[in-house]
N, C-alpha and C positions, 0 to 999 in steps of 0.2 A: 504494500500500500504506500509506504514511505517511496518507495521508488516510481510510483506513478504521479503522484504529485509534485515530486523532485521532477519527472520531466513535464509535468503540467507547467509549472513555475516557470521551468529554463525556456519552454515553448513560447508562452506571453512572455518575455522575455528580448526573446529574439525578433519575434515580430513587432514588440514597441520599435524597438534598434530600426528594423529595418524599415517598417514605418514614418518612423523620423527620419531618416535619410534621404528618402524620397522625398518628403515633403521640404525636405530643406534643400533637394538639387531644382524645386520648381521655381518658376517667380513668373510672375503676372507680366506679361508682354503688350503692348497698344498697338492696333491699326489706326494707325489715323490716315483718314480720307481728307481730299483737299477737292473742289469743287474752283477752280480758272474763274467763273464768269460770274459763281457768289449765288446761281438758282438750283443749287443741289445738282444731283446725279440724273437730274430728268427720265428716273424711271431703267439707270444700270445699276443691280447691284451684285455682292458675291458675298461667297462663302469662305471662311478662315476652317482649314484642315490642319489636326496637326496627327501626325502618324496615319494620315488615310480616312479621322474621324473627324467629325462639321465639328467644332466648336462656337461656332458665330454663323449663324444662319440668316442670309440678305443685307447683308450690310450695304450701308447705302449714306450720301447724302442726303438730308432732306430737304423738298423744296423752299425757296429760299435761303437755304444755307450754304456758307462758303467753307465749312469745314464737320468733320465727326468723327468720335471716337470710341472704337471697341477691344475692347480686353477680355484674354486671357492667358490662360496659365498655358507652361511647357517648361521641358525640359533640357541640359543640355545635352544636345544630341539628337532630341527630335527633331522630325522634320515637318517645317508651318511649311504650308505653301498657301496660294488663293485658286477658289475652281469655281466651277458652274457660275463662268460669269454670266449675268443679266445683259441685254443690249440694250439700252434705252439712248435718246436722242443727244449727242453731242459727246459722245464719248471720248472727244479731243480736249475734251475741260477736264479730265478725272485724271488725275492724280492720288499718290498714298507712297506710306513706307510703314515698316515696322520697326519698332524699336523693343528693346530688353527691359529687364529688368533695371538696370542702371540708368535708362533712357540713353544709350546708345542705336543708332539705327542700324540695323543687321541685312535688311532689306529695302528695295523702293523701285518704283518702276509707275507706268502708264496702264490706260486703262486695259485690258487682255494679258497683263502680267502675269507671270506663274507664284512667285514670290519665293522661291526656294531658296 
């Protein structure tokens, strides 16, 4: 009995450990979107993927707006990218980049960017 508890214990244990470890290699990352002309993304928007899963679903300028921002979390090593872009009218105004946790940008490109 002593011995099943001894590895109950060491078990929560190691999965605290490695639980914290994880959560301490993540940090919260921003897309910001930028809008040229200042009336939003006229109807393009996308998706932030990080490992192949949506994390941010339609992101977008909104009308009247010349800028927007969404966050989330990843890790080092994962791989963000942007997909299933929207087309909407003026797609020569859209802009964005992403930046880290430090607020460094790691990423940045136009609108049909991959963002890898």
């Amino acid at each position: 009995m002593k011995n099943r508890a001894y590895l109950g214990l060491l078990m929560f244990c190691f999965l605290f450990v490695f639980s914290s470890k994880q959560a301490d290699a993540q940090c919260t990352h921003t897309f910001n979107m930028y809008d040229s002309y200042g009336d939003g993304w006229n109807g393009s928007s996308v998706d932030i993927t990080v490992n192949g899963i949506v994390v941010v679903g339609g992101a977008t300028v909104p009308t009247n707006g010349s800028s927007a921002t969404a966050t989330f979390n990843a890790s080092t090593g994962d791989n963000i990218a942007l997909a299933n872009w929207v087309t909407g009218s003026w797609t020569s105004e859209v802009s964005w980049d992403i930046t880290n946790g430090n607020g460094t940008i790691i990423s940045s490109g136009t609108y049909g960017g991959a963002g890898n």
